[in-house]
C-alpha positions as CSV (number, residue, x, y, z in Angstrom):
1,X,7.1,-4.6,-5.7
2,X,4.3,-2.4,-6.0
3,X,4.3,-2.4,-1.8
4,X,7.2,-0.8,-2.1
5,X,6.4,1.6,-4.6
6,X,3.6,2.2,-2.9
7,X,5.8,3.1,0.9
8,X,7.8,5.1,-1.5
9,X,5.6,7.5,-2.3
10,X,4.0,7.7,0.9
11,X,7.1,8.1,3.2
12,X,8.5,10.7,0.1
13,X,5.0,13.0,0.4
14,X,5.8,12.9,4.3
15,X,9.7,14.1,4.1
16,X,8.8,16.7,1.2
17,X,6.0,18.3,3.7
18,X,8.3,17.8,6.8
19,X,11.4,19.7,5.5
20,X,10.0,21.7,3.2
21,X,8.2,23.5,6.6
22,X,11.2,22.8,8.6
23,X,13.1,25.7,5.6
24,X,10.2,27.5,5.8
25,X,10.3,27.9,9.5
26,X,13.6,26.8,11.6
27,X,16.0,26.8,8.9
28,X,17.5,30.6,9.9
29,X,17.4,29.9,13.6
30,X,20.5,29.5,15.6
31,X,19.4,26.3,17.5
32,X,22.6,24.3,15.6
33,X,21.9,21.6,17.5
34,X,18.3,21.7,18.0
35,X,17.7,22.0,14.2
36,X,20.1,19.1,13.4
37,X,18.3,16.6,15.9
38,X,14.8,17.7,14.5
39,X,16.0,17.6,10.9
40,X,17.3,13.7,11.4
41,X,14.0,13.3,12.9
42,X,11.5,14.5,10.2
43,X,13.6,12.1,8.0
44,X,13.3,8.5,10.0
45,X,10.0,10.0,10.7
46,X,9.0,9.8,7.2
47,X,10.8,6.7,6.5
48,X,8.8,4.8,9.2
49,X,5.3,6.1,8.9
50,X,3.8,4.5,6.1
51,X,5.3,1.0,7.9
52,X,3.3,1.4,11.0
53,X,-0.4,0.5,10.8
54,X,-2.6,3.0,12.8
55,X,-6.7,2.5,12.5
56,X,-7.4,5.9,11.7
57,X,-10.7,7.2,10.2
58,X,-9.3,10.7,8.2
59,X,-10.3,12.1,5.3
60,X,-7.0,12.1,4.1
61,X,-7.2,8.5,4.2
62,X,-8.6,9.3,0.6
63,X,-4.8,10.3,-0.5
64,X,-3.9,6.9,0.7
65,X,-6.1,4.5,-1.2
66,X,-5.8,7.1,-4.2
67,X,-2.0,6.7,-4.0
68,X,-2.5,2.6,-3.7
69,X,-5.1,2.6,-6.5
70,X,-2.5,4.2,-9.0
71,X,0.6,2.1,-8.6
72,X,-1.2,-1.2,-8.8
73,X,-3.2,0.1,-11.7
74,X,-6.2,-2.0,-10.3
75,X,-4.7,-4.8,-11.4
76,X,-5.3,-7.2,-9.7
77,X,-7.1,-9.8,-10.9
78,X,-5.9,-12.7,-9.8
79,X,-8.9,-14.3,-8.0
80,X,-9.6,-17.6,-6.3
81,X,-12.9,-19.0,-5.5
82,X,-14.4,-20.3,-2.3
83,X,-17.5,-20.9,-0.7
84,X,-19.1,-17.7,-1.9
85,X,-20.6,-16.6,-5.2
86,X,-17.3,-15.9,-7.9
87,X,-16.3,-12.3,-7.3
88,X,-16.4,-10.2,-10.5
89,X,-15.2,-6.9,-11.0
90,X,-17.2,-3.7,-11.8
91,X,-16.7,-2.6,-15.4
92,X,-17.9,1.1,-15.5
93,X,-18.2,2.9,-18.7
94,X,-16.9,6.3,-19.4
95,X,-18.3,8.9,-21.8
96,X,-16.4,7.9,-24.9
97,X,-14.9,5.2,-26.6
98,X,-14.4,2.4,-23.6
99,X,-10.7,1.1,-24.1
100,X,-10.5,0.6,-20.1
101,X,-8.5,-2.8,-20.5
102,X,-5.8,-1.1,-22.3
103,X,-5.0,1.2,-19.0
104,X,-4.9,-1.9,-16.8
105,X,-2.1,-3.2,-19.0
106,X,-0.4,0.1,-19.2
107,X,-0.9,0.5,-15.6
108,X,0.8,-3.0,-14.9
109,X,3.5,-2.4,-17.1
110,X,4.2,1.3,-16.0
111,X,4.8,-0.4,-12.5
112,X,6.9,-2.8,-13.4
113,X,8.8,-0.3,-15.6
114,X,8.8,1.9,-12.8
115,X,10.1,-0.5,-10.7
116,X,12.8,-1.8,-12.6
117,X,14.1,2.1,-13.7
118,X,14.0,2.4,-9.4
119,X,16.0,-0.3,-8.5
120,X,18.8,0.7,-11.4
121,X,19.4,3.7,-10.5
122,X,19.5,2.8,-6.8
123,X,22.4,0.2,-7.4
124,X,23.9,3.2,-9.5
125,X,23.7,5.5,-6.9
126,X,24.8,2.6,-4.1
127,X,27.8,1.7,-6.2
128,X,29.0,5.5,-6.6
129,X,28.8,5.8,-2.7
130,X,31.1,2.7,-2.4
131,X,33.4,4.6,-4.8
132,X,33.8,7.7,-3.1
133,X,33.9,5.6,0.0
134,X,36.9,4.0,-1.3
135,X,38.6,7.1,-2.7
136,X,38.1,8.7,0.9
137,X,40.0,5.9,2.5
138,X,42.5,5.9,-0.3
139,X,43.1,9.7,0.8
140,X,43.5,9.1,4.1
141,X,46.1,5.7,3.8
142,X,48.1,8.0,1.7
143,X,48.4,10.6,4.6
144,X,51.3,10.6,7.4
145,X,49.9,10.1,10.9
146,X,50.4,13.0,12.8
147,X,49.6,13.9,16.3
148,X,46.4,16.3,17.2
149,X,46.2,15.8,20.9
150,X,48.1,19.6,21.2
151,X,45.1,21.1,18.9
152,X,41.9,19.6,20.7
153,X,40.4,17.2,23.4
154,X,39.0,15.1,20.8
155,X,40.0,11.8,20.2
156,X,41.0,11.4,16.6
157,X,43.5,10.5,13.8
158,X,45.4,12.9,11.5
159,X,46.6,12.5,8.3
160,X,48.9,15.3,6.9
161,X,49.4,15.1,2.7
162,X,51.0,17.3,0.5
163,X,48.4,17.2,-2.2
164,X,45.9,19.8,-3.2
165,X,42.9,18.4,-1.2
166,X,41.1,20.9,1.1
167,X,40.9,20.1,5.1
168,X,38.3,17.6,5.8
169,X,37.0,15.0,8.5
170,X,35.9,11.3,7.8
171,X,34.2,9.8,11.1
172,X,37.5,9.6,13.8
173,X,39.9,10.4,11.2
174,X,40.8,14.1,9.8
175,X,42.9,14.9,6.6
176,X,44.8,18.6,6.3
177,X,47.6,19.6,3.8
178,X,50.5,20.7,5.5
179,X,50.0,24.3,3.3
180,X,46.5,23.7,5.3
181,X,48.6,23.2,8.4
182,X,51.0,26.4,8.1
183,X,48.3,29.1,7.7
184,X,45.9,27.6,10.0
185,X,46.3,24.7,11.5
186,X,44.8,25.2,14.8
187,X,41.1,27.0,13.8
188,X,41.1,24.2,10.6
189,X,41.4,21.3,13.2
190,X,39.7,22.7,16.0
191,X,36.5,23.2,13.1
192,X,37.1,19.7,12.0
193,X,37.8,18.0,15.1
194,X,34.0,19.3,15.9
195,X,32.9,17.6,12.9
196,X,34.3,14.2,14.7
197,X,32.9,15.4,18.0
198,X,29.3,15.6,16.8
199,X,29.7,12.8,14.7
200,X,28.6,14.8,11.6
201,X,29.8,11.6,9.6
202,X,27.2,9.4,10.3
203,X,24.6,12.1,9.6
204,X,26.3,12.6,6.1
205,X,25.8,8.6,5.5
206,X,22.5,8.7,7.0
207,X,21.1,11.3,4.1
208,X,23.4,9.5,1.6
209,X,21.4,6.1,2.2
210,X,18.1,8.7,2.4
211,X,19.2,9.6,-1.3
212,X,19.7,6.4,-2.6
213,X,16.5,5.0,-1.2
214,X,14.3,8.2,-2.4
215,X,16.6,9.4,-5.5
216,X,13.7,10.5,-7.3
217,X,12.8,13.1,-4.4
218,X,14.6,16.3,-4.6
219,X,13.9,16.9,-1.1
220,X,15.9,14.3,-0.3
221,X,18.6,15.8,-1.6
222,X,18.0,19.3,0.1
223,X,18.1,17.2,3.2
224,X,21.5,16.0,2.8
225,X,22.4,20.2,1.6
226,X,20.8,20.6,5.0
227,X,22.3,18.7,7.1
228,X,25.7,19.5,5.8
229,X,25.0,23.6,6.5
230,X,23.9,22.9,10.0
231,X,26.9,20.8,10.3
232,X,29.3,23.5,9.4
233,X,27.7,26.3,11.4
234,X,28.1,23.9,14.4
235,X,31.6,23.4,13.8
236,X,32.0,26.7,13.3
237,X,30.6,27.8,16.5
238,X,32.6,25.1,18.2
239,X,35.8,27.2,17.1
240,X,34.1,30.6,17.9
241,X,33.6,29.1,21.6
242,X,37.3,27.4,21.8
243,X,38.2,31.1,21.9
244,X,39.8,32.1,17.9
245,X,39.0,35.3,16.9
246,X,35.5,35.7,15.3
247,X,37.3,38.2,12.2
248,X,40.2,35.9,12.1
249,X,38.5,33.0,11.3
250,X,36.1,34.2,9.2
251,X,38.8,35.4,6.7
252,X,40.4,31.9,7.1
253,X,37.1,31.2,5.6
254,X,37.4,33.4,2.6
255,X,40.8,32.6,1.9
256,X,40.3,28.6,1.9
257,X,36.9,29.4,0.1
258,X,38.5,29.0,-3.6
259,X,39.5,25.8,-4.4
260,X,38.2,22.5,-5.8
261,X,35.3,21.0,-3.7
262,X,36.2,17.6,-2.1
263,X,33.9,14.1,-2.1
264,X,30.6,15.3,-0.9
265,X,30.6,12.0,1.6
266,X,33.1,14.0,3.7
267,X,32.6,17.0,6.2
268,X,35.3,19.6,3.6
269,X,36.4,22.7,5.8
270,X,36.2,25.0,2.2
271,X,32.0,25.0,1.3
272,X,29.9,26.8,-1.6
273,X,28.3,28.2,1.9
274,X,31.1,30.5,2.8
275,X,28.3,33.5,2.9
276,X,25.8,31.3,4.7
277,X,28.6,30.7,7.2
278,X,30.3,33.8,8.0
279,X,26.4,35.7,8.3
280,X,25.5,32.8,11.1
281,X,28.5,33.6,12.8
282,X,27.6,37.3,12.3
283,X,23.9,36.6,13.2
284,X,22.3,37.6,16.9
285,X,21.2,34.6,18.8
286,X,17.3,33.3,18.0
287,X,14.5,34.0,21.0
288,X,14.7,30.6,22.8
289,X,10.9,31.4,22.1
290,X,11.5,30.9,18.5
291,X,12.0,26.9,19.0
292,X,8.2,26.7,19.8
293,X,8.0,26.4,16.0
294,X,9.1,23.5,16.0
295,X,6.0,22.2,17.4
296,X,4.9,22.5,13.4
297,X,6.2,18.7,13.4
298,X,3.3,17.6,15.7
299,X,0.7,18.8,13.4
300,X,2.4,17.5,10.2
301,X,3.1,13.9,12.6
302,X,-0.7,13.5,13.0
303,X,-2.3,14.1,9.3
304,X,0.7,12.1,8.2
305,X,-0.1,9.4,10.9
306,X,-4.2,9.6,9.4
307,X,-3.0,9.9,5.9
308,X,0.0,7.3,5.3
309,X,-0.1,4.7,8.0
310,X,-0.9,1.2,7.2
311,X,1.0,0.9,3.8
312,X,-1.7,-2.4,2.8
313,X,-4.4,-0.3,3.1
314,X,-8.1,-1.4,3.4
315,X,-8.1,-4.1,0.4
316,X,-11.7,-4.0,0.1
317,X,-11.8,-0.4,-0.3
318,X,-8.9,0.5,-2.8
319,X,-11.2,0.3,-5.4
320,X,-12.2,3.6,-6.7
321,X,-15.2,5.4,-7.9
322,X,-15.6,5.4,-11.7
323,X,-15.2,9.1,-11.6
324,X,-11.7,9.1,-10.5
325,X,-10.9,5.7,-13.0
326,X,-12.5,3.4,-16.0
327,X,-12.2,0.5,-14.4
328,X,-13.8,0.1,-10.5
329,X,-11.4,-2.8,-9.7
330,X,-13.5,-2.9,-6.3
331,X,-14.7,-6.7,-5.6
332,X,-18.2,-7.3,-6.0
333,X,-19.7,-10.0,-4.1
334,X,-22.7,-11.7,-6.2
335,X,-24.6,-11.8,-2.6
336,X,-25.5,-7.9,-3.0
337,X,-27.4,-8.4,-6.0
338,X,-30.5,-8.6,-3.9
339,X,-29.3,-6.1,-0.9
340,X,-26.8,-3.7,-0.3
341,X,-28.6,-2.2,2.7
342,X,-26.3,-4.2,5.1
343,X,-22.4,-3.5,3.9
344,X,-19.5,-4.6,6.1
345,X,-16.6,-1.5,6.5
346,X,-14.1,-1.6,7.7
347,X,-14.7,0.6,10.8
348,X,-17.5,-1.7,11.8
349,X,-14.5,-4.8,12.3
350,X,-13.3,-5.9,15.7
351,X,-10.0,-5.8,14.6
352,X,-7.2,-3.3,13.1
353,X,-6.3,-6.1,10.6
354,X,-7.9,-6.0,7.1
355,X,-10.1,-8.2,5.4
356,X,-9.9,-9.1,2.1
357,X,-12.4,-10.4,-0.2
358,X,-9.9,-12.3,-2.7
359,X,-6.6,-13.3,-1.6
360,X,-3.6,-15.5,-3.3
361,X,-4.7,-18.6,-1.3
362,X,-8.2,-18.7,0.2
363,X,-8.8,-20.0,3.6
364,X,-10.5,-23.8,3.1
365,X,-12.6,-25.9,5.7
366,X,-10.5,-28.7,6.6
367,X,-11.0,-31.6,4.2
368,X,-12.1,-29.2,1.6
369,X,-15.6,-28.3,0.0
370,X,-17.6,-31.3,0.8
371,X,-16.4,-32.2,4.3
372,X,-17.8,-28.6,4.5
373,X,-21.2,-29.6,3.2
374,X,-21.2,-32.8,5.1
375,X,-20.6,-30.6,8.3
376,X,-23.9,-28.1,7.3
377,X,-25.9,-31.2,6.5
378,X,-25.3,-32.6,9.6
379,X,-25.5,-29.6,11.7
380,X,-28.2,-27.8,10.5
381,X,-31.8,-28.8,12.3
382,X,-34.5,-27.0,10.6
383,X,-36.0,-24.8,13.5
384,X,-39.7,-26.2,14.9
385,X,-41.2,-22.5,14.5
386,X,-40.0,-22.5,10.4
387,X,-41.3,-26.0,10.3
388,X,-44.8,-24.9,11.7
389,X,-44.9,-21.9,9.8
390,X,-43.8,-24.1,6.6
391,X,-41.3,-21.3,6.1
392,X,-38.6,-21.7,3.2
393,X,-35.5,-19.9,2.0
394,X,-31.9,-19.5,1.1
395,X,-30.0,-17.1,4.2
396,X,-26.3,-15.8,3.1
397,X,-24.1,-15.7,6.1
398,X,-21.5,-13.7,6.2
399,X,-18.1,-14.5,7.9
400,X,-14.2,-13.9,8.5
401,X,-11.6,-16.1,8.8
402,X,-9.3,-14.9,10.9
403,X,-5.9,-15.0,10.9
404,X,-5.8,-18.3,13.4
405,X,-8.3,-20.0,11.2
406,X,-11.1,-18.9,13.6
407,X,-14.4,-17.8,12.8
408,X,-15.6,-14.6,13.6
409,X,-18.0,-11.3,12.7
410,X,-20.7,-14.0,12.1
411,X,-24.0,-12.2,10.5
412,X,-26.7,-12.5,8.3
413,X,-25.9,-10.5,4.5
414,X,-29.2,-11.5,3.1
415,X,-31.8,-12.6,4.9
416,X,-34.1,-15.7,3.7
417,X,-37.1,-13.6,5.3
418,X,-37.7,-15.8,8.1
419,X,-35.7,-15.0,11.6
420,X,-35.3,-18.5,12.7
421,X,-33.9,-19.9,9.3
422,X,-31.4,-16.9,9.9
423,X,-30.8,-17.3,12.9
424,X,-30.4,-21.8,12.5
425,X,-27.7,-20.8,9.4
426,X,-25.7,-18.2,11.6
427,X,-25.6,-20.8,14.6
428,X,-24.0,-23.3,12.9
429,X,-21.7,-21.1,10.8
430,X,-20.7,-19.6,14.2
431,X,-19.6,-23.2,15.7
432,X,-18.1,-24.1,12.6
433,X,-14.1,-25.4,13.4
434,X,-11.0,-23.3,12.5
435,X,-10.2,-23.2,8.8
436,X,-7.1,-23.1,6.9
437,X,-6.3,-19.6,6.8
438,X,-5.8,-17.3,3.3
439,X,-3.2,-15.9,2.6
440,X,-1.3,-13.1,0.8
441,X,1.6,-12.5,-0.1
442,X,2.9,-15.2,1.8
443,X,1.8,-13.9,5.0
444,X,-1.7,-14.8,6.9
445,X,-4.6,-12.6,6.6
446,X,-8.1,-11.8,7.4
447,X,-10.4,-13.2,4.7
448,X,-14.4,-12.5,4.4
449,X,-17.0,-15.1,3.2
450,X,-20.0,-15.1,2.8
451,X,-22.0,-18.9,2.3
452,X,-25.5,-19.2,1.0
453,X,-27.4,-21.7,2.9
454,X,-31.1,-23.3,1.8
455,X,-33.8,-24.4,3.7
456,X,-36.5,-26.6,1.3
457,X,-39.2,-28.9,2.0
458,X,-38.7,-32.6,0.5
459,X,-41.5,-34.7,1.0
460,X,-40.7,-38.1,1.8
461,X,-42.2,-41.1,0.0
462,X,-44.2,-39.0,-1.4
463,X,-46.1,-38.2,1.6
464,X,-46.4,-34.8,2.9
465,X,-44.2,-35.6,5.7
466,X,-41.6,-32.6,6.6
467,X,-37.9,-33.7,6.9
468,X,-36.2,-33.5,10.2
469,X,-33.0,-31.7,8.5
470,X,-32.7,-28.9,6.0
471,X,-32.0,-29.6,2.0
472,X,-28.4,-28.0,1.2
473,X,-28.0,-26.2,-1.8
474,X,-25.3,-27.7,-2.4
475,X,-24.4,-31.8,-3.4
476,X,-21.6,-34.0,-2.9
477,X,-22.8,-36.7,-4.6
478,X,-23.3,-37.3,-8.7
479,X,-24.7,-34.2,-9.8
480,X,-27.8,-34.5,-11.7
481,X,-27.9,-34.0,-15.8
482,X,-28.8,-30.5,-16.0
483,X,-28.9,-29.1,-11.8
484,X,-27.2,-25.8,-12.3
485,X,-24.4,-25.4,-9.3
486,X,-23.6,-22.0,-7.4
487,X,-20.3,-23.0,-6.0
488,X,-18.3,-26.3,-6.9
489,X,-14.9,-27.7,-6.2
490,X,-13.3,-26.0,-9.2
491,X,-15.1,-22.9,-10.2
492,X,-15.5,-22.2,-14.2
493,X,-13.3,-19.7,-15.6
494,X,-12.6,-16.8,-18.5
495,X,-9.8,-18.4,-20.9
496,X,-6.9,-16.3,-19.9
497,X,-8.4,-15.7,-15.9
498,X,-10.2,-12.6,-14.6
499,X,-7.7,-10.1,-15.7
500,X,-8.4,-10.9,-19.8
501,X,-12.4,-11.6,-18.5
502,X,-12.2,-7.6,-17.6
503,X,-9.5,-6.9,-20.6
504,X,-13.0,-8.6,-22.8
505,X,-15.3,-6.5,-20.8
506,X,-13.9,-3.3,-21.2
507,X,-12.9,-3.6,-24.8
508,X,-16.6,-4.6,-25.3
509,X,-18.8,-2.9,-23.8
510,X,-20.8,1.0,-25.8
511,X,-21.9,3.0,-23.4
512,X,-25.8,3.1,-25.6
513,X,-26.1,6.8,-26.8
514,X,-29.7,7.2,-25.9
515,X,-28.5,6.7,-22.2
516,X,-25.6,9.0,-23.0
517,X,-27.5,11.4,-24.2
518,X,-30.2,10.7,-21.2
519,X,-27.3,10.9,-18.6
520,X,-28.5,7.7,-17.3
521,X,-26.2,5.6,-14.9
522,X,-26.4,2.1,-13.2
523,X,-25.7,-1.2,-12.4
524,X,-27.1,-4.4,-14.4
525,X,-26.5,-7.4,-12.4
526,X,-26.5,-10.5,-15.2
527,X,-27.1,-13.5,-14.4
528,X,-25.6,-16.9,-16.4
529,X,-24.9,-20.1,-16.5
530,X,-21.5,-21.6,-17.8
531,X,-22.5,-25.2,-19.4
532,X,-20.1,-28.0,-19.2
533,X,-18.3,-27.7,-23.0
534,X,-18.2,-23.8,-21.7
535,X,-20.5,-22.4,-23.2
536,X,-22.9,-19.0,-21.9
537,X,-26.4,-20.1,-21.9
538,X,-29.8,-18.5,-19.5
539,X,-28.6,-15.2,-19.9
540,X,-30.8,-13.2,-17.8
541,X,-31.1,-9.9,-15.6
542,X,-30.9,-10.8,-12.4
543,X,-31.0,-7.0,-10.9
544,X,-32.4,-3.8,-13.5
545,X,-30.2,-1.0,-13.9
546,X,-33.4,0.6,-13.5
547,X,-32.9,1.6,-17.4
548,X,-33.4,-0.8,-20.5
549,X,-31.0,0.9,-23.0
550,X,-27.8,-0.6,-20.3
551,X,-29.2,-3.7,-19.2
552,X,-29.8,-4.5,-23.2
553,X,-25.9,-3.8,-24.0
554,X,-24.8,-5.9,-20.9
555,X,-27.1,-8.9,-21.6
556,X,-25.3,-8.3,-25.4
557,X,-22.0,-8.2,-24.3
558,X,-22.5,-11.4,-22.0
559,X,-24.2,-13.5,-24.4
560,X,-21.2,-13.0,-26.9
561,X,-18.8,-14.1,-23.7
562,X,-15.8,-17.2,-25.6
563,X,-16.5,-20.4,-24.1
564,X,-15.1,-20.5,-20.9
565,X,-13.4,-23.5,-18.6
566,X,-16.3,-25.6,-17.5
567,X,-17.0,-25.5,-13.4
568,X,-16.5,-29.3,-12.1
569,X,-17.6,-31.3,-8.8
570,X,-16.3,-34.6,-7.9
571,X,-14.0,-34.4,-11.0
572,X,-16.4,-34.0,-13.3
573,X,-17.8,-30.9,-15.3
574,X,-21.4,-29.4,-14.0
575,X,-22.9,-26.2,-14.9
576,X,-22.7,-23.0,-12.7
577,X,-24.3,-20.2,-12.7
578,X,-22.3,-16.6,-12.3
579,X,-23.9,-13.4,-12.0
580,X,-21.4,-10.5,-13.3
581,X,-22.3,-6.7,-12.3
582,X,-21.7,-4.2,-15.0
583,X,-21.5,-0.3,-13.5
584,X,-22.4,2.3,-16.1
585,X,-21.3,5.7,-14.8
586,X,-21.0,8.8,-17.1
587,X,-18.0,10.6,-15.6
């Protein structure tokens, strides 16, 4: 639902700036035709748009993700664990009181309010075109046939009544009084029968279906007003040209212009336009030079096309900077605790596709977690030069999943600050076998990894002996007492999920007035361990926000965390450690 909310706006911002330039500029030409066929255009233009996914690097992108950002509210939070660290959310602190989880919840709610309020009135408006649909036909059934062939060329069905309905044309059909008939038959059909020519009709349901899918948009209603004038000075030069008097017909025009207005489905010969009408007629032909404006579409098509396309967006980017929001719903990997000097973007993919961080259902190595450490123990050689150089560490490789269950965009996120242990954890990572693919919203995507691989001296037999194979951080078999896990079958988690585990953050967390009054901003990255009843214990800063005042409050707020759903391996409940960044950013 919020997709759709989201296309909404998008393709609604697109038809307001297409026709509101298209009034601005063509609107009083005489290019009938012309303006009708670009007028229908700027409409399925903006209707298709935001479906089709251009890579595009724009600064309006910005209005995009800004758009995206407030219909889902940053909501959500529905996260899934995998081989990386948990992803937390940034909680960023505004001036004042921080009440940040209660605009999640409004922001949810709004959405779904939104959405419901949306699709009402659209039924509404679908069930009144049905109606006047049905009153139209009952109009026409009601008729006598009569024959037109003597009036025009144009294939069509009369209907003569005796009723007080003005002249109008329905797709092949036309419906005239027989008043209508007496004082001018022959310039009413001729202007309708142009109506059927042109095939006005399906114009008319065209806008009507425009209406009902963008209600909300008052352009979309001044396209349909639109439309229906271009329609009628078409038809009206199609009678000029059939050779009727210019004068004669225009006071047909008058005359017929009191009266009730018919079902605004149908092409009616009497219009609120009369005036519009008669000074077209009137009106010297445009400079064929004037249609060069029309060439405004191309610009508007372009920053539309770098603005709008791609409805999904770049999930890893449509969180925003704490100056435009409370909350900074962007992911956070754990991993750039230690380094951010080497972020993915996505301009720096090999592919047009996104890659998401967290998805509904994340990719998993076939046979799940420990056939995956099984494959790294067994894979992994420790390299000759590390083992020479007695070099340790712990390298975090980076990966995507793609959409096939391949692996690709293979690279080192933090190094263990030896090349070959890099270089031994990105070989094997690279040759690693498809995956089950993530996916979202039902539909396969691109998912980004990252796994955190450690190379350790064990002696053996208590000699000083170096293994041949590297020590994995993680272990498939009985956990020991008290070893503290990173990653684990089933990952720990806040009593209600991630969504109240930000709800808890927000509501708790005082921006400390010294560093108010300071103006100091940053990120404390805590560090914690989530014991096996749940509990928070070895609460510690893993990275300083470079001031003590913030990374006191967030080592506070942490420490006073509810017990939380215990972490468990091999069906049983271990400890594992989290580390949760908290952004404080003054706005």
């Amino acid at each position: 639902m919020e997709e759709l909310l989201i296309y909404l706006i998008k393709s609604a911002l697109t038809l307001v700036i297409s026709v509101s330039l298209f009034m601005l500029l063509m609107s009083r030409e005489t290019f009938h035709r012309f303006n009708r066929i670009l007028l229908l255009t700027v409409s399925i233009f903006s209707l298709t748009m935001p479906l089709i996914s251009i890579n595009i690097n724009s600064p309006f992108k910005r209005i995009s993700t800004l758009i995206e950002t407030f219909v889902k509210g940053e909501a959500d939070t529905t996260v899934a664990t995998h081989l990386s660290q948990p992803i937390i959310e940034e909680i960023i602190a505004p001036p004042t009181h921080f009440e940040a989880s209660s605009e999640i919840i409004t922001l949810a709610t709004t959405a779904e309010i939104a959405a419901f309020i949306y699709i009402a009135v659209a039924l509404l408006l679908t069930l009144r075109l049905i109606y006047m649909y049905a009153q139209v036909a009952c109009i026409l059934r009601k008729g006598k046939a009569a024959d037109a062939s003597h009036y025009t060329d144009t294939p069509l069905r009369m209907r003569i009544h005796n009723q007080g309905y003005a002249p109008f044309s329905f797709f092949g059909w036309i419906s005239i009084s027989e008043s209508d008939m007496a004082e001018g038959g022959r310039q009413i059909i001729t202007h309708e029968a142009a109506h059927v020519k042109y095939r006005h009709s399906w114009d008319i349901l065209f806008a009507d279906l425009l209406i009902i899918l963008q209600w909300f948009n008052p352009i979309a209603w001044v396209t349909k007003s639109l439309l229906k004038e271009i329609h009628e000075f078409e038809a009206d030069e199609a009678v000029i040209s059939s050779g009727v008097d210019a004068k004669q017909y225009q006071l047909l025009i008058i005359k017929k212009a009191v009266g009730s207005r018919l079902y605004s489905i149908a092409n009616s010969f009497n219009h609120s336009l009369t005036s519009k009408r008669i000074t077209m007629m009137c009106k010297k032909k445009s400079n064929q030079w004037h249609i060069a404006k029309a060439l405004y579409f191309v610009p508007v098509a372009v920053i539309a096309a770098c603005t709008f396309s791609s409805p999904s967006g770049d999930k890893n980017s449509s969180g925003l900077k704490g100056s435009e929001k409370n909350v900074n719903l962007a992911t956070d990997n754990v991993q750039n605790v230690a380094t951010e000097a080497n972020p993915t973007t996505e301009e720096s993919r090999s592919s047009n596709d996104p890659v998401f961080q967290v998805v509904e259902q994340q990719p998993t190595f076939p046979g799940g977690l420990q056939e995956a450490m099984k494959y790294l123990q067994k894979n992994i050689k420790y390299p000759e030069e590390a083992k020479s150089e007695e070099a340790e560490g712990k390298v975090y490789v980076r990966f995507t999943v793609e959409t096939d269950g391949s692996i690709g965009e293979v690279g080192v996120m933090k190094s263990s600050g030896n090349a070959h242990l890099d270089a031994e954890a990105v070989r094997v990572v690279t040759a690693m076998p498809k995956w089950e693919p993530g996916k979202q919203g039902g539909k396969v995507v691109r998912v980004r990894m990252v796994l955190p691989v450690a190379f350790a001296f064990k002696p053996e037999n208590n000699s000083n002996t170096l293994p041949e194979v590297t020590t994995i951080q993680y272990s498939i078999d009985a956990p020991a007492t008290d070893e503290v896990y990173q990653v684990v079958e089933q990952m720990p988690e806040f009593p209600g999920g991630m969504k109240e585990l930000m709800g808890y953050l927000s509501r708790s967390i005082k921006y400390p007035a010294k560093a108010r009054q300071e103006n100091k901003m940053g990120k404390s990255h805590i560090s914690f361990v989530v014991e096996k009843d749940g509990s928070i214990s070895d609460v510690t800063v893993a990275k300083s926000s470079g001031n003590q005042e913030l990374d006191e409050e967030s080592l506070r707020v942490v420490k006073s965390m509810p017990k939380w759903n215990p972490g468990k391996q091999s069906g049983k409940a271990v400890r594992v450690r989290f580390t949760l960044p908290i952004t404080f950013r003054l706005q």
